[in-house]
Biotite code that builds the C-alpha atoms (Angstrom):
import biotite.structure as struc

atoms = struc.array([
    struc.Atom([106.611, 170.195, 27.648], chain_id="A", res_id=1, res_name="UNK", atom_name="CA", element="C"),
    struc.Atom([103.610, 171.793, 26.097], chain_id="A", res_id=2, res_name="UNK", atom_name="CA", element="C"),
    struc.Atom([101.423, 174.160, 27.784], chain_id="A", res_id=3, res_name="UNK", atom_name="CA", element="C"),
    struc.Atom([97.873, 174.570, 26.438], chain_id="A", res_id=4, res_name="UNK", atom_name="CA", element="C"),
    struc.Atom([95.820, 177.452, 28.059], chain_id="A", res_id=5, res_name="UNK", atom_name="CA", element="C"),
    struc.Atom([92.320, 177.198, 27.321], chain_id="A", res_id=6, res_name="UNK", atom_name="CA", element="C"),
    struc.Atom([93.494, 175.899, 23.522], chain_id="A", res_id=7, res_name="UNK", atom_name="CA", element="C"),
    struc.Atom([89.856, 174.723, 23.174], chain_id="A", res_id=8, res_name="UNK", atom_name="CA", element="C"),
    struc.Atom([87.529, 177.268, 24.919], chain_id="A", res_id=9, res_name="UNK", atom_name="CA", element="C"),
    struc.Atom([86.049, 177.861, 21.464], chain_id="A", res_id=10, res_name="UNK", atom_name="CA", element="C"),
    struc.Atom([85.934, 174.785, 19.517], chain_id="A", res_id=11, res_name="UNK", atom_name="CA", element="C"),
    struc.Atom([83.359, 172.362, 19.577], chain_id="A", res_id=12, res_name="UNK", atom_name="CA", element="C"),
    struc.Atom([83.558, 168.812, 21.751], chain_id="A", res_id=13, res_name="UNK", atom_name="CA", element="C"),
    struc.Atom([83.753, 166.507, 18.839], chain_id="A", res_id=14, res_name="UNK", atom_name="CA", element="C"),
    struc.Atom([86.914, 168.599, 17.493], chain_id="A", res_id=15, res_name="UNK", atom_name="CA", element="C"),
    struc.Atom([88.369, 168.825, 20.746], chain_id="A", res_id=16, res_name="UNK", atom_name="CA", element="C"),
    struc.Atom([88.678, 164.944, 21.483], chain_id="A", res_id=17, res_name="UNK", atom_name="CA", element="C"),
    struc.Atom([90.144, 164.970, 17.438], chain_id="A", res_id=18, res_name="UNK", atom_name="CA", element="C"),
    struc.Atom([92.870, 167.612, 18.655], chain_id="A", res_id=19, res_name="UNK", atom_name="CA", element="C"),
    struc.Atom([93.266, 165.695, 21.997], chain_id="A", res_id=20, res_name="UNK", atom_name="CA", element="C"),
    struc.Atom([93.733, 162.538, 20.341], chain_id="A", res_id=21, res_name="UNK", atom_name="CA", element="C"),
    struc.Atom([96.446, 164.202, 18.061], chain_id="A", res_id=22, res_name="UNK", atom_name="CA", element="C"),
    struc.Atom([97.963, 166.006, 20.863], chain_id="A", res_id=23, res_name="UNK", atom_name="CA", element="C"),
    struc.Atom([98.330, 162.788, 23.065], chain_id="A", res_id=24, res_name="UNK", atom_name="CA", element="C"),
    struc.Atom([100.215, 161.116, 20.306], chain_id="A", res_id=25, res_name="UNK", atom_name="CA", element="C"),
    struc.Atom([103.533, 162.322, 21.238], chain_id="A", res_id=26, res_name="UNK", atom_name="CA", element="C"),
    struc.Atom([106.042, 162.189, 24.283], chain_id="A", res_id=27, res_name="UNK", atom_name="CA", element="C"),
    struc.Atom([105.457, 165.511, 25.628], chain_id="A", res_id=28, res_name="UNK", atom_name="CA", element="C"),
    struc.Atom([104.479, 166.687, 28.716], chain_id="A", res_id=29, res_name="UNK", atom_name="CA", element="C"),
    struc.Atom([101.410, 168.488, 27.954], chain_id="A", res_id=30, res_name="UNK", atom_name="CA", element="C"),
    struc.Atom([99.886, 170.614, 30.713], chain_id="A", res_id=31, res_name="UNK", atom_name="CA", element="C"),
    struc.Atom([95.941, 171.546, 29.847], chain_id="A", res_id=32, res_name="UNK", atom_name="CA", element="C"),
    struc.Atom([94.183, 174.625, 31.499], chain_id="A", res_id=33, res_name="UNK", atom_name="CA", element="C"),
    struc.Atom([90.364, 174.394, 30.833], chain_id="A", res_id=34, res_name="UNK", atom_name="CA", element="C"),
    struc.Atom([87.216, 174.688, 31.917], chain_id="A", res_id=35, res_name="UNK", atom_name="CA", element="C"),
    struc.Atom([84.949, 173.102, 29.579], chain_id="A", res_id=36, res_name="UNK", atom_name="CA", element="C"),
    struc.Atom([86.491, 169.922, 29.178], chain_id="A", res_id=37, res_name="UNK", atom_name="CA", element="C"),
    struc.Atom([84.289, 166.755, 28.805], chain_id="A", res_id=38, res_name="UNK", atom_name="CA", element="C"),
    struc.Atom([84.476, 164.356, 30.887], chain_id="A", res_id=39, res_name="UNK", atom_name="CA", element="C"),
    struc.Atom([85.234, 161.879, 27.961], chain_id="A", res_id=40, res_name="UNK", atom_name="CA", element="C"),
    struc.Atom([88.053, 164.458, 27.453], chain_id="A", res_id=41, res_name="UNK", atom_name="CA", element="C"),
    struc.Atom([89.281, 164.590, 31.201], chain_id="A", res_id=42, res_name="UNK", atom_name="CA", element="C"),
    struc.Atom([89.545, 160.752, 31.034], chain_id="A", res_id=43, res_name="UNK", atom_name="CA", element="C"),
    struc.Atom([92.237, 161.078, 28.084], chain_id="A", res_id=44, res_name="UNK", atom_name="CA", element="C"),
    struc.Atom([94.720, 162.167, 30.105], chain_id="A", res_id=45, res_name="UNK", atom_name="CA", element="C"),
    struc.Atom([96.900, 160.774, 33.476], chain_id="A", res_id=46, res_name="UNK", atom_name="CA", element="C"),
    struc.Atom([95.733, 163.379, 35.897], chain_id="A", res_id=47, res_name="UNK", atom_name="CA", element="C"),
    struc.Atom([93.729, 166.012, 36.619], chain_id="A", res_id=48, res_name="UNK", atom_name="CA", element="C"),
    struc.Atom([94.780, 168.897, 38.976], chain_id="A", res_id=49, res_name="UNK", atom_name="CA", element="C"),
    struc.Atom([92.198, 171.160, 40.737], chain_id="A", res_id=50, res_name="UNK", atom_name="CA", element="C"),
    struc.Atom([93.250, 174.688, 42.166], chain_id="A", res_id=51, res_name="UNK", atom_name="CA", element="C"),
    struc.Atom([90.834, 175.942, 44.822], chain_id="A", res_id=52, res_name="UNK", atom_name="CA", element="C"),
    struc.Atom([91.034, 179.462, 45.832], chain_id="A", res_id=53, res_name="UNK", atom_name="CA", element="C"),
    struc.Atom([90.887, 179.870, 49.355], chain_id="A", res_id=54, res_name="UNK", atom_name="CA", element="C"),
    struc.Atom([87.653, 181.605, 51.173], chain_id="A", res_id=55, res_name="UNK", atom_name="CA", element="C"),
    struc.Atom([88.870, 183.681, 54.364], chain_id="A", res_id=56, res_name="UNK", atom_name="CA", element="C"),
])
């Protein structure tokens, strides 16, 4: 399993989907924390997970 936390925040979109890419070659878990993904990005992988503070 690979756990990326914001591994991208400050790299540009066109080197992020080259990374991705790379990343998404192997058989490992990976679990992606960001903000700023594209959504070309987003579409690369199986699922995307949203975590919604809740407003009392």
């Amino acid at each position: 399993m690979l756990l990326i936390d914001e591994g991208t925040s400050a790299i540009d979109s066109k080197a992020t989907l080259s990374i991705l890419k790379e990343l998404l070659k192997s058989e490992q878990t990976i679990i992606m924390i960001a903000h700023n993904l594209s959504q070309k990005s987003i579409n690369m992988f199986d699922r995307e997970i949203h975590l919604n503070k809740e407003v009392n």
